[in-house]
VOPA-967265 format. One record per residue (C-alpha): residue number from 1; x, y, z; residue in one letter. Coordinates in steps of 0.1 Angstrom, whole numbers, plus 5000, padded with zeros to 4 digits. Example, Ala and Ser with C-alpha at 12.3 -4.5 7.8 and 13.67 -1.06 7.14 Angstrom:
<recs>
1 5123 4955 5078 A
2 5137 4989 5071 S
</recs>
This chain:
<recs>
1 5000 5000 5000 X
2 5013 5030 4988 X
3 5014 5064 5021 X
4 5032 5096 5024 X
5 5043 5103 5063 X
6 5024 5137 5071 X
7 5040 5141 5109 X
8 5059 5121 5133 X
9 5076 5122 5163 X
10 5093 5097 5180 X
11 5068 5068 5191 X
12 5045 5081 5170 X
13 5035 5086 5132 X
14 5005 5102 5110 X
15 5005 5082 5072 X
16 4982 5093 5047 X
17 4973 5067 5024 X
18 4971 5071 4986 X
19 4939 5052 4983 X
20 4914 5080 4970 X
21 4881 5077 4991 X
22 4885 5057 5020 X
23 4854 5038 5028 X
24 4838 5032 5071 X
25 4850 4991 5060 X
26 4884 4994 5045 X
27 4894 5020 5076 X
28 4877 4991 5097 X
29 4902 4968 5082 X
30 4928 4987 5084 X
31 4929 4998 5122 X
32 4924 4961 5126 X
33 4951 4955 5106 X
34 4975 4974 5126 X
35 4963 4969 5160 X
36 4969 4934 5152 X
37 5006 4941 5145 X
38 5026 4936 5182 X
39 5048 4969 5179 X
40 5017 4989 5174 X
41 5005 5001 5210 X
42 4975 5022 5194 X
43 4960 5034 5164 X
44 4934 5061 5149 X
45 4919 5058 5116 X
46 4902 5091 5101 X
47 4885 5080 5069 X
48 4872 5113 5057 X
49 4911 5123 5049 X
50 4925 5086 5040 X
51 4951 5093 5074 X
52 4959 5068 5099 X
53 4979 5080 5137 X
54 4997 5051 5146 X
55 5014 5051 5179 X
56 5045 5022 5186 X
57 5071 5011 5205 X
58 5089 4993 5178 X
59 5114 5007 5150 X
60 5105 5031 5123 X
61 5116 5006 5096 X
62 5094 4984 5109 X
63 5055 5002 5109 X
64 5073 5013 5074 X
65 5074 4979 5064 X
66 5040 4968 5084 X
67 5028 4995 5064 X
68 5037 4985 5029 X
69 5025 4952 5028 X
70 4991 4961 5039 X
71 4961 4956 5016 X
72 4923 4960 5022 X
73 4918 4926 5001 X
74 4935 4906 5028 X
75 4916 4877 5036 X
76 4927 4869 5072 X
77 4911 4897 5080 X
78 4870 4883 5100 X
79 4842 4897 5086 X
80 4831 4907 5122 X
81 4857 4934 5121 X
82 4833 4958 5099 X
83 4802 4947 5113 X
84 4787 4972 5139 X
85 4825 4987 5148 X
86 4806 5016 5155 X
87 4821 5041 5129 X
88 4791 5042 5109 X
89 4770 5057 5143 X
90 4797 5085 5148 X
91 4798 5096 5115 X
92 4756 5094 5115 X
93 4760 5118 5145 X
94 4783 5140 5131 X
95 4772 5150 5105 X
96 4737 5157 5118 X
97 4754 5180 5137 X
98 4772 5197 5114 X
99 4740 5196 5096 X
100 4727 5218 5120 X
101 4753 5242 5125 X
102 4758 5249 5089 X
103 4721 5254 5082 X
104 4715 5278 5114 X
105 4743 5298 5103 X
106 4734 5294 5066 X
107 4698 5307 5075 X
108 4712 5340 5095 X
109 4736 5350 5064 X
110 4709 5338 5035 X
111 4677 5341 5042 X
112 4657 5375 5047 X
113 4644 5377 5081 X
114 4606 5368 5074 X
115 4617 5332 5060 X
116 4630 5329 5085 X
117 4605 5337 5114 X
118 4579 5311 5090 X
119 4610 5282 5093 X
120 4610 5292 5131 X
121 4570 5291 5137 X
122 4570 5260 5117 X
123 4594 5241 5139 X
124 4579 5253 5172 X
125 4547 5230 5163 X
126 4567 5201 5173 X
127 4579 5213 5208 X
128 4549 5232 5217 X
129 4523 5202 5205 X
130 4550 5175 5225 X
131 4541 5201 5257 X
132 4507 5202 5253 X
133 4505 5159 5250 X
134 4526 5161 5282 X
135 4501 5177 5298 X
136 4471 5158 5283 X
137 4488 5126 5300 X
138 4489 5146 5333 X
139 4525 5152 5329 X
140 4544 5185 5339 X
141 4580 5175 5325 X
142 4605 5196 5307 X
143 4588 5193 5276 X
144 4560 5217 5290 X
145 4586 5237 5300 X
146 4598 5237 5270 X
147 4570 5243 5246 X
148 4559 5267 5275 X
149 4589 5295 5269 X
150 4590 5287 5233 X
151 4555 5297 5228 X
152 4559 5325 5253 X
153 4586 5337 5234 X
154 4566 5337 5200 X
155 4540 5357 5216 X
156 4562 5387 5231 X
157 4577 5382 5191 X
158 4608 5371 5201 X
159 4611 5350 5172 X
160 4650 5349 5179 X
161 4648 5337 5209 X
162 4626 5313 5203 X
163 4647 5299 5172 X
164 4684 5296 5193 X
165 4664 5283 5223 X
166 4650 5252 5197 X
167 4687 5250 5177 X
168 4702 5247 5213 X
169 4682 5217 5220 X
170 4680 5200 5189 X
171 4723 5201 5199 X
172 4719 5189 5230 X
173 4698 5162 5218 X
174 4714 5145 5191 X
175 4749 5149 5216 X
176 4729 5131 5241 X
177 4713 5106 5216 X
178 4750 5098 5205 X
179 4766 5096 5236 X
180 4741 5070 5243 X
181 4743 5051 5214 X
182 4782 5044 5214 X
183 4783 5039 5248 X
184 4759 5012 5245 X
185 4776 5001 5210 X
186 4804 4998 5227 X
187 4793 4978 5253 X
188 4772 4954 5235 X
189 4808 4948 5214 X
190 4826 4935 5243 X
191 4798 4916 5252 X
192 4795 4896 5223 X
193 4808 4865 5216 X
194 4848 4856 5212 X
195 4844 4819 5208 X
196 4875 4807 5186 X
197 4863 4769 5182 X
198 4838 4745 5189 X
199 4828 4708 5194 X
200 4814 4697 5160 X
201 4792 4662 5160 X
202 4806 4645 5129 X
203 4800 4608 5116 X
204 4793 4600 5160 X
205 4826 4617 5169 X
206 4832 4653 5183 X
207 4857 4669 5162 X
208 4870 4704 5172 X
209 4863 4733 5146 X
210 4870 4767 5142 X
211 4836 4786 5145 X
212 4842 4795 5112 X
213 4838 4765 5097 X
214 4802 4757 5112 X
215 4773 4754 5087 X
216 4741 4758 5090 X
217 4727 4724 5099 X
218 4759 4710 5116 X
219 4751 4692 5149 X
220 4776 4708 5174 X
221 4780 4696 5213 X
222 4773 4719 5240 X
223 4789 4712 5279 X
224 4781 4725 5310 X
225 4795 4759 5318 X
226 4803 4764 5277 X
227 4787 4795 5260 X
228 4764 4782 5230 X
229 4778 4802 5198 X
230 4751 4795 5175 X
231 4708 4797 5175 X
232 4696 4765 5173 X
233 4675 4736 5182 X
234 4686 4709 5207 X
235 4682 4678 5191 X
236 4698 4655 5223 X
237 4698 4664 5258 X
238 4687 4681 5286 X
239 4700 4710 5307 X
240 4694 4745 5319 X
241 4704 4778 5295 X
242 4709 4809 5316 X
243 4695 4837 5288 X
244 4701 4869 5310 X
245 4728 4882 5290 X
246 4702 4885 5267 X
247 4664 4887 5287 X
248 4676 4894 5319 X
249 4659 4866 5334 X
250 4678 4859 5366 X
251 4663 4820 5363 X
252 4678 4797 5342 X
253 4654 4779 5313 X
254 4649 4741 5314 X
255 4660 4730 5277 X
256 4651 4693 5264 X
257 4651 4680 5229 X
258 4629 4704 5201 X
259 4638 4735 5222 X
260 4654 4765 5207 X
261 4685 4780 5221 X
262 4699 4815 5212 X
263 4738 4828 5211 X
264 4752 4844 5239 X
265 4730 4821 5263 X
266 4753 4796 5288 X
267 4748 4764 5298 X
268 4742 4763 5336 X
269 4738 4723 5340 X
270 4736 4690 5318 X
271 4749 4685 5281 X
272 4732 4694 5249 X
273 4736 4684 5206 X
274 4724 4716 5191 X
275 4714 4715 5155 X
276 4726 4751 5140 X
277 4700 4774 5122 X
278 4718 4808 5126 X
279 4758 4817 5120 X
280 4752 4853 5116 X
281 4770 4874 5149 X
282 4753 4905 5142 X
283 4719 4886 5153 X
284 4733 4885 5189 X
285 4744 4915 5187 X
286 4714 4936 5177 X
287 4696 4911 5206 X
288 4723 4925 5231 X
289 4719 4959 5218 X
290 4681 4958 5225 X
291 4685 4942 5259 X
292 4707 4964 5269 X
293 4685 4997 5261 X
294 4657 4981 5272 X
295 4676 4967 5307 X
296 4672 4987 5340 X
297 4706 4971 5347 X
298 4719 5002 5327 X
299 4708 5027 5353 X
300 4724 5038 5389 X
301 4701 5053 5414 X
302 4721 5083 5404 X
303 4704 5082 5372 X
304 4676 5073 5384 X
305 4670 5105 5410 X
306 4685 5127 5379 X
307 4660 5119 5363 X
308 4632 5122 5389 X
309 4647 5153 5404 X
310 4650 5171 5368 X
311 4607 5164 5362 X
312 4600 5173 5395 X
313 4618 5206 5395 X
314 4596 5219 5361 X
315 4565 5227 5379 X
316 4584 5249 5407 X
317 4599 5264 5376 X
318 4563 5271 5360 X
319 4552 5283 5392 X
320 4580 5310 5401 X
321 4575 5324 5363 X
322 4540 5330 5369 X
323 4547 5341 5405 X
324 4576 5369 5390 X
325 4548 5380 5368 X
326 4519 5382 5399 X
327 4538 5402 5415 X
328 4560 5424 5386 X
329 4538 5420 5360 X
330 4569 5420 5337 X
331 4568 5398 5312 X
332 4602 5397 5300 X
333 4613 5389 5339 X
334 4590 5360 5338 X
335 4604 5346 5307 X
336 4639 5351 5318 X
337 4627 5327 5344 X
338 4607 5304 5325 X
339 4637 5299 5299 X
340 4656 5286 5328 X
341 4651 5251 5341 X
342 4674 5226 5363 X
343 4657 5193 5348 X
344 4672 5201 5312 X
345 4709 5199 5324 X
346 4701 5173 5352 X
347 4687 5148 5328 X
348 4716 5154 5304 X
349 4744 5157 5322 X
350 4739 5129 5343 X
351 4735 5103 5324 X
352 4761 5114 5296 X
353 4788 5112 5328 X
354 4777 5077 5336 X
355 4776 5064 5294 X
356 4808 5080 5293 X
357 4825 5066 5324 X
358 4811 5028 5308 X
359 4830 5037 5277 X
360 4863 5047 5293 X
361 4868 5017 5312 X
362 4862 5001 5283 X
363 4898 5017 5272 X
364 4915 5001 5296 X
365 4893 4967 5289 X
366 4874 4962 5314 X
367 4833 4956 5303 X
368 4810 4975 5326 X
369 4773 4960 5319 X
370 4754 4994 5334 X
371 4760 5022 5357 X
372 4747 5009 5390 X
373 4779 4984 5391 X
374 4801 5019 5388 X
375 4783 5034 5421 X
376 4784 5003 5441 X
377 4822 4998 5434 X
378 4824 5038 5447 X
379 4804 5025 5475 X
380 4822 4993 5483 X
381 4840 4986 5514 X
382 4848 4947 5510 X
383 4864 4929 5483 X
384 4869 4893 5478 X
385 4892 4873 5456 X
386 4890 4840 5443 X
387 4930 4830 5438 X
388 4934 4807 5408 X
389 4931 4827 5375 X
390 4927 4856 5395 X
391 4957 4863 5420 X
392 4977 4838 5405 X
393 4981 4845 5367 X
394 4954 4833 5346 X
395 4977 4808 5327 X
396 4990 4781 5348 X
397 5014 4758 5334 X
398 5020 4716 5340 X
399 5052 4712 5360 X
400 5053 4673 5365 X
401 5038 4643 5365 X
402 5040 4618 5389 X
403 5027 4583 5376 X
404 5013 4558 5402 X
405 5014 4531 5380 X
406 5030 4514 5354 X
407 5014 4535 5321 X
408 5039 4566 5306 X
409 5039 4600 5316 X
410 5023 4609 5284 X
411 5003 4583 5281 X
412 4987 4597 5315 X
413 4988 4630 5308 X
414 4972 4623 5273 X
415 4943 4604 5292 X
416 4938 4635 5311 X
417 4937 4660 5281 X
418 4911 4641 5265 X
419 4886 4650 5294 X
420 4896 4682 5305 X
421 4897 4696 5271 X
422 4861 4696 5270 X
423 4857 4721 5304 X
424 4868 4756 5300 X
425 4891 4761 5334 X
426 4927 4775 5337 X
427 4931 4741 5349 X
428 4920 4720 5327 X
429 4939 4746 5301 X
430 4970 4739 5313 X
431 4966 4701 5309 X
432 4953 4707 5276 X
433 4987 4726 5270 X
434 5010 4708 5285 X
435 4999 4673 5262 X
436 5000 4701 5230 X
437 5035 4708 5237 X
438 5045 4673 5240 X
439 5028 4665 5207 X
440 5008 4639 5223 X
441 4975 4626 5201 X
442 4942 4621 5221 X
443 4918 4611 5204 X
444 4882 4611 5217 X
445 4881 4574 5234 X
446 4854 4579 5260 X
447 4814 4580 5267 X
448 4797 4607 5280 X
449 4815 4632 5302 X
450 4803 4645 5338 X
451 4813 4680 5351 X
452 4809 4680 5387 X
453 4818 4721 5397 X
454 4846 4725 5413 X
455 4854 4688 5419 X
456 4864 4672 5388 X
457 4857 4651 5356 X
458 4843 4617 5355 X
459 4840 4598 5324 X
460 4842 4559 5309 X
461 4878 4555 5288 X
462 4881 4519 5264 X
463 4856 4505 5293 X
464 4873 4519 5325 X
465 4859 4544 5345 X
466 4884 4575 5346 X
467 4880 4605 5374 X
468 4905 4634 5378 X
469 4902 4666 5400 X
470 4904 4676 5434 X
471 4917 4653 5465 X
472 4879 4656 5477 X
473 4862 4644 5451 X
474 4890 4616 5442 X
475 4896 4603 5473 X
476 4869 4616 5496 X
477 4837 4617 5472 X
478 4843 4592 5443 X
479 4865 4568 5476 X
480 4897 4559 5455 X
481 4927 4547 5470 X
482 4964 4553 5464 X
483 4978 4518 5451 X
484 4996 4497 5479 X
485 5030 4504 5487 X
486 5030 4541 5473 X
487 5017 4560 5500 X
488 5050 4574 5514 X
489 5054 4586 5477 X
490 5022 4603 5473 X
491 5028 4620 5512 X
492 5064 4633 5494 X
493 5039 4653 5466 X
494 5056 4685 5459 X
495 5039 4710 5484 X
496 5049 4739 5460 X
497 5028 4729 5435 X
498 4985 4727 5433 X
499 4979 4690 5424 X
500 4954 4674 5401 X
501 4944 4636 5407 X
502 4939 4614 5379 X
503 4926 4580 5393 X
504 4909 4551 5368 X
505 4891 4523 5379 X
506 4890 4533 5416 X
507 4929 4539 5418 X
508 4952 4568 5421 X
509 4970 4565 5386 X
510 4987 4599 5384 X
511 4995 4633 5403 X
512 4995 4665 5380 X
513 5014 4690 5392 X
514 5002 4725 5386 X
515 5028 4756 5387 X
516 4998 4785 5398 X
517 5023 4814 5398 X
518 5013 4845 5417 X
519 5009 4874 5397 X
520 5042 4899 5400 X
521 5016 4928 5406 X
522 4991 4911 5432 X
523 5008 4923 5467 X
524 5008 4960 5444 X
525 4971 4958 5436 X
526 4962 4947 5467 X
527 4979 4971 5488 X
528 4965 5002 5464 X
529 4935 4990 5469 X
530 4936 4991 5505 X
531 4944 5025 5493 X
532 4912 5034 5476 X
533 4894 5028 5503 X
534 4885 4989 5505 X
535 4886 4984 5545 X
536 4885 4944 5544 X
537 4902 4921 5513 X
538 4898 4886 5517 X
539 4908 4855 5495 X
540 4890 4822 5489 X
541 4902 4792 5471 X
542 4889 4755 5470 X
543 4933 4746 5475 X
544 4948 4734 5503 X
545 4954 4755 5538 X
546 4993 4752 5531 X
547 4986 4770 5495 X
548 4964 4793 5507 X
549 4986 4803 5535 X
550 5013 4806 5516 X
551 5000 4830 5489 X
552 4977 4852 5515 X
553 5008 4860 5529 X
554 5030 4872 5503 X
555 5000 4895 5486 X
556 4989 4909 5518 X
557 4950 4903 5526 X
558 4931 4904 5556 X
559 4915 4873 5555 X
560 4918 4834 5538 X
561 4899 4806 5535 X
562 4914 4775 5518 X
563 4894 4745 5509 X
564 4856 4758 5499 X
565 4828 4747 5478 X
566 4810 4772 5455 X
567 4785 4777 5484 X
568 4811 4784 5510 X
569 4820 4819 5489 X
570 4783 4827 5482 X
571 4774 4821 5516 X
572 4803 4846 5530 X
573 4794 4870 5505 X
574 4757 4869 5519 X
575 4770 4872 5558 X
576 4791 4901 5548 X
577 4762 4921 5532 X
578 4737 4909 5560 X
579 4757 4929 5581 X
580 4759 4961 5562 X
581 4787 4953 5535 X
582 4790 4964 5502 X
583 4807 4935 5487 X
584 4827 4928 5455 X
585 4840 4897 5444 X
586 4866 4884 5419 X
587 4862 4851 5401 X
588 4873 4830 5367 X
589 4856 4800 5369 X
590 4821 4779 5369 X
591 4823 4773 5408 X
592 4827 4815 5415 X
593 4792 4821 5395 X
594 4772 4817 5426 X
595 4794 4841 5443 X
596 4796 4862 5419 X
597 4762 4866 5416 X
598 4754 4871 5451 X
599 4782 4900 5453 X
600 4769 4935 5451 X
601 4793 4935 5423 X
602 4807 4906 5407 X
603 4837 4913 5384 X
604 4850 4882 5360 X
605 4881 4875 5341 X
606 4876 4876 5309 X
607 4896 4845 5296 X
608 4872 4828 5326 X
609 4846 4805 5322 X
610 4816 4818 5301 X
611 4792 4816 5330 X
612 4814 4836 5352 X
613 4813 4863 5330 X
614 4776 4857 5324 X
615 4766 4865 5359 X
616 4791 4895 5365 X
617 4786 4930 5361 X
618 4819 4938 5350 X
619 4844 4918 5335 X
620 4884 4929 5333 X
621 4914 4918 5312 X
622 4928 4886 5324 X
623 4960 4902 5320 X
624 4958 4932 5339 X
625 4946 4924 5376 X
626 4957 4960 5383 X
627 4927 4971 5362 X
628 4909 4967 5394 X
629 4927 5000 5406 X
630 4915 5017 5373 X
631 4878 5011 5375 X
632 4881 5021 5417 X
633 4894 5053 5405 X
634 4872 5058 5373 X
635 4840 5048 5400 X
636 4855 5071 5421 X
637 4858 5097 5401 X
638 4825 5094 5384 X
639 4809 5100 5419 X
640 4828 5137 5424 X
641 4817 5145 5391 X
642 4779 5138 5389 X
643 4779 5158 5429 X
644 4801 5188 5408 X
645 4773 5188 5377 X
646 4746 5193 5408 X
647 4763 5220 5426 X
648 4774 5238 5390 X
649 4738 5231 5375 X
650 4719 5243 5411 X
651 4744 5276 5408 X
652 4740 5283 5371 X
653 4704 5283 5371 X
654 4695 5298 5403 X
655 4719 5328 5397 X
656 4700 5332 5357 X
657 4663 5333 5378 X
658 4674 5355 5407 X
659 4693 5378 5375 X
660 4664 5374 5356 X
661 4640 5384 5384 X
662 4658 5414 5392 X
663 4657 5425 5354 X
664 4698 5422 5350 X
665 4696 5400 5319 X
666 4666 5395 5292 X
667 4652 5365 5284 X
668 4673 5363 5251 X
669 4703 5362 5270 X
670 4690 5335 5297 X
671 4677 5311 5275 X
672 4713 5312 5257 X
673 4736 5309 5288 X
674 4710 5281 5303 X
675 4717 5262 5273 X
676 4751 5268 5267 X
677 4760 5262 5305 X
678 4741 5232 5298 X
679 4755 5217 5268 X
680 4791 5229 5285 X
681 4785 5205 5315 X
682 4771 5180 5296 X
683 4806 5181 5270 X
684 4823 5184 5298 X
685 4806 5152 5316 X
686 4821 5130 5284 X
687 4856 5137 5290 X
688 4875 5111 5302 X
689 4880 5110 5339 X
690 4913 5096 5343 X
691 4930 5123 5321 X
</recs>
C-alpha cells in the first residue's frame, strides 16, 4: 500500500494513504490491521482524509514495512471486524450536527428575516404540541417547560429567541442521543461472543472446529459451563440455559430435545447436541443491543433520581415564572425565568457522565454492563478474591507428573487431556497445553463426560471408568485409593505445586502438578487498593490450607479461606452484606458464578469460564489484575463529578432566575447561557475522567 508520512515524532507517526476515498469498512480493516501488529501500541483511523495516527514502540523501519505490505483485500482479516464497529454511528452523528450548524448559520447569512420567522413558527409545532401531550397525559415535565417558553417567546415576538432556544436543544439532543448510542455500541461489542472453536458432532465423533467452519445444519456439542455460539435447536439432551445476558431473566430455562437455544445464552447444568439454524454474529448483537436499552441494569440510582429530580423541579419552575409576573407584571422577567430550568441539564448531564465513564473503562478493557455496578464499586467497602486465574496469573502451566502406575507420563497426561479439554478452566487449560506441547494425540476414546463444579471430571475410557480433579472428590467423594505400597510417595507430593488427581478404575494413577504462579503485581494491587478505600480484602480458594497460606501471605490480605465449595464463597458473600457490606467479588471460573452473583458487584476474568462472565457486572482483562485499581478510581471519580454537575447546575440556574428576576439580563440572553451552560456540562461530563 502506497502512504506519504504527514508528521511524526518519536513513538509516533501520522501516514496518509494514497487510496482516494476511503470507505467506514476498509478503515475498519485497516485499524484492525495494525492493531493486530505487536509493535503497534494504538491506532486512529480518520476516513474522511485517508490518514491513519499510529502510535508504537517498535522501530520506524518496521511500521514502514508493516505498512507497505498492507492491503484491504487481505483475507485473514473476520468479517466481524466491519460489522457494527461503531464508525458508521459517529459519523451518523456527526454530521447531523454539522448539519445543523451549517444550516442555522446558513439561514442568519441567506435568508431575509421573514423566512426565517415562518422556518421558526414551523418548527415550534413540534415542541409546543410535545408540551401540550405532556400535559394531556397529566405530565408536567420539561417538555411543557419547553414548549411553554418557546410559545411565550413567539407571543412577546421574540422570534429569535425562540429559534436559538429550539437550535440549542435540537444540539443537545442529538449529543445526548449519540453519547448513548456508542456507549451502549460499545458495550454490547465486548459483550458479544469471542468463541474461537467449537465441538462439531461428525460421523458420531466430536471433532474440534473453528467457528468459522460451522454450517448451517451441523450438529455441534454443548457442555456444562460452555457459552452456546450459534441459534439452534437441541436435538439431544437436557439442561438448563441461563438467557440473561440476553432477557435478563435471573432464572435459568429448562431446555430438552425440540427446544430453541439463542447465542450468547450459557449452559448452567447437563449436556446438549444443538442442530445450528443461525451463524450470523450481528443477530446476537442487535439482541444485546436491544436488551441492553431496554435493561434497567443500565441505570444507577444516580440516574435514576436525575431523572426524577429534573421532572419534579419543572413545575416549581412554572410556578416562580408566573409568580415573577403576579407580582411584577413584567413579562420579560417571567420569561427570563421560565427559559431557565434545572431538569434540562440534570437529565443530560447525568446520564452522559455515567455512558461516558462505561465507555472509558472500556479503554483500559474492562466491560462494565450498566452504571449501577460503577456506584456500588464507589460504594464498596469489601472485596473478595477468588485465587486461581485471578491472583495467580490466569495461565498456569504443568510442571510434572508423577505416575502411580505402570502407564507413561504421556500416556497419563494424554488420558487426562482428552477430558479436560472439554471444560473451560485455567486448569484444565494447562493440561490441555502441556499434552500440545509434547505432541501427544488424544483422540476422543470415552462416553459421555460428567462435570461435577469445582470437583472434577468423570468419564468411561476403552471401558474403564476415569475420574480426575480435586483430593475431595477423588479420594473423599468418588473413595479411590492410592495403590499399595506408594503411600510414602504420594505423602512426598511437591507441596509447591497445586495438584490434580487422575485416578481410573478406583485407583490413584497419576499426580499433576500444577505451577499457579502469583501474579508479580498482586501484593501492588492489593495494597492500592487498600488505598482506595477497600477496609477488608479477603481470599477464597477450593486449595489446600498450606497454598492458601502461603499466597495470603505474600499479597497481603486480611483474611483466607482455603478448601471451599462454590456455596462456601456465596454464603460469605451473603453474611458480609447481611451485616451492612457492600461486597465485591473476583472470580474466573464455573464454581465463582454463585458468588459472583450474590456480590453487590461481581467482576470476572475475561479468559474465565463463560458463565462467570455471564453472571458479573463487570468483566476485566485477564491480563491486567491491576485494572481493578483503574475502574476504583474511574468509579470514584465518576461519583465527584455527577455531585460537581449538581452544585454547577443548582448555581447556574439559580443565579439566571434571581438575575432574571431582578431585570439584570433578558430572556434572550437566559435562554442562551442556560443552554450553553448546559451543553458545557454536559461536553464536559464526556471527557475522560482519568486524564
Amino acid at each position: 500500500m502506497k502512504f506519504k508520512i504527514v508528521h511524526e515524532i518519536k513513538g509516533r507517526m501520522r501516514v496518509r494513504f494514497a487510496c482516494g476515498r476511503m470507505s467506514l469498512k476498509e478503515a475498519d480493516i485497516l485499524q484492525y490491521y495494525l492493531l493486530n501488529q505487536e509493535s503497534v501500541t494504538a491506532v486512529k483511523v480518520y476516513e474522511r482524509n485517508q490518514d491513519a495516527a499510529i502510535c508504537y514502540d517498535g522501530t520506524r523501519e518496521e511500521i514502514i514495512r508493516i505498512l507497505k505490505w498492507f492491503s484491504f483485500h487481505d483475507p485473514a482479516v473476520p468479517e466481524h471486524v466491519w460489522q457494527n464497529s461503531g464508525r458508521e454511528t459517529s459519523r451518523r452523528y456527526w454530521d447531523k450536527i454539522v448539519r445543523k450548524v451549517v444550516l442555522r448559520i446558513g439561514s442568519k447569512l441567506f435568508l431575509p428575516v421573514p423566512a426565517r420567522n415562518v422556518i421558526v413558527i414551523g418548527k415550534s409545532v413540534r415542541y409546543i404540541w410535545k408540551g401540550i401531550r405532556a400535559l394531556g397525559k397529566g405530565k408536567v415535565d420539561v417538555s411543557v417547560l419547553d414548549g411553554t417558553a418557546i410559545a411565550v417567546s413567539l407571543l412577546r415576538g421574540n422570534i429569535n429567541t425562540a429559534g436559538s432556544v429550539m437550535f440549542l436543544l435540537d444540539i443537545g439532543e442529538i449529543l445526548e442521543e449519540w453519547t448513548h448510542k456508542k456507549s451502549v455500541d460499545d458495550l454490547a461489542r465486548s459483550m458479544s461472543l469471542n468463541i474461537s472453536k467449537v465441538w462439531l458432532l461428525k460421523d458420531g465423533r466430536e471433532v474440534p472446529v473453528d467457528t468459522d467452519q460451522v454450517k448451517q445444519g451441523d450438529s455441534i456439542v454443548i457442555r456444562m459451563g460452555s457459552v452456546i455460539p450459534f441459534d439452534g435447536v437441541v436435538t439431544k439432551g437436557s439442561g438448563e440455559v441461563s438467557q440473561a445476558s440476553l432477557t435478563g431473566e435471573a432464572l435459568p430455562v429448562p431446555k430438552e430435545a425440540g427446544g430453541y437455544v439463542y447465542a450468547g445464552t450459557v449452559l448452567e447444568a447437563g449436556g446438549l447436541i444443538v442442530q445450528v439454524k443461525e451463524t450470523s454474529g450481528s443477530n446476537k448483537y442487535e439482541k444485546i443491543v436491544r436488551m441492553i436499552e431496554e435493561s434497567e441494569r443500565l441505570k444507577s440510582s444516580m440516574e435514576g433520581n436525575a431523572l426524577q429530580m429534573a421532572d419534579k423541579l419543572v413545575p416549581y419552575t412554572l410556578f416562580g415564572a408566573a409568580l415573577v409576573y403576579l407580582l411584577t407584571g413584567n413579562a420579560s422577567k417571567a420569561l427570563s425565568v421560565l427559559m431557565v430550568d434545572f431538569s434540562c441539564a440534570l437529565k443530560l448531564s447525568i446520564p452522559i457522565a455515567v455512558l461516558s465513564a462505561i465507555r472509558e473503562a472500556g479503554t483500559y478493557q474492562i466491560t462494565v454492563k450498566g452504571g449501577k455496578y460503577l456506584e456500588r464499586i464507589a460504594e464498596a467497602d469489601t472485596i473478595v478474591f477468588d485465587k486461581t486465574g485471578t491472583v495467580t496469573k490466569a495461565h498456569p502451566v504443568v510442571a510434572k507428573i508423577v505416575p502411580f502406575v505402570s502407564e507413561s507420563e504421556d500416556g497419563l497426561l494424554g488420558l487426562a487431556a482428552c477430558l479436560e479439554e472439554h471444560f473451560p478452566h485455567s486448569m484444565a487449560r494447562a493440561v490441555v497445553q502441556a499434552a500440545m506441547e509434547r505432541g501427544i494425540v488424544h483422540e476422543e476414546r470415552h462416553s459421555k463426560v460428567e462435570y461435577i463444579v469445582a470437583h472434577g471430571i468423570s468419564s468411561v475410557v476403552d471401558g474403564r471408568k476415569v475420574i480426575i480433579g480435586s483430593y475431595h472428590f477423588v479420594f473423599e467423594d468418588e473413595r479411590c485409593r492410592v495403590p499399595e505400597g506408594m503411600q510414602e510417595m504420594f505423602e512426598r507430593l511437591p507441596a509447591e505445586y497445586s495438584h490434580l488427581y487422575l485416578a481410573i478404575e478406583g485407583k490413584l494413577a497419576a499426580v499433576i502438578c500444577i505451577e499457579d504462579p502469583l501474579r508479580e503485581e498482586a501484593g501492588e494491587v492489593i495494597a492500592s487498593l487498600k488505598e482506595a478505600g477497600f477496609k477488608k480484602i479477603v481470599m477464597m480458594t477450593g486449595d489446600s490450607e498450606r497454598t492458601a497460606r502461603t499466597i495470603a501471605s505474600r499479597i497481603g490480605v486480611d483474611e483466607y479461606y482455603s478448601e471451599v465449595l462454590p456455596e462456601d464463597k456465596a454464603a460469605f458473600v451473603e453474611k458480609e452484606k447481611a451485616v451492612g457490606k457492600k461486597v465485591v467479588m473476583v472470580g474466573d471460573g464455573m464454581n465463582d458464578s454463585p458468588a459472583l452473583s450474590a456480590a453487590d458487584v461481581g467482576i470476572a476474568v475475561s479468559d474465565g469460564a463463560q458463565i462467570a462472565r455471564d453472571v458479573a457486572g463487570i468483566t476485566i482483562d485477564a491480563d491486567r489484575l491491576s485494572a481493578l485499581v483503574t475502574l476504583k478510581s474511574i468509579s470514584d471519580r465518576l461519583s465527584v463529578r455527577i455531585r460537581k454537575n449538581y452544585f454547577s447546575i443548582i448555581g447556574i440556574n439559580s443565579g439566571l432566575i434571581l438575575f432574571g428576576i431582578g431585570g439584570l439580563v433578558q430572556p434572550t440572553v437566559s435562554a442562551f447561557v442556560h443552554n450553553a451552560s448546559t451543553l458545557a456540562i454536559s461536553l464536559n461530563s464526556m471527557k475522560n475522567l482519568l486524564d
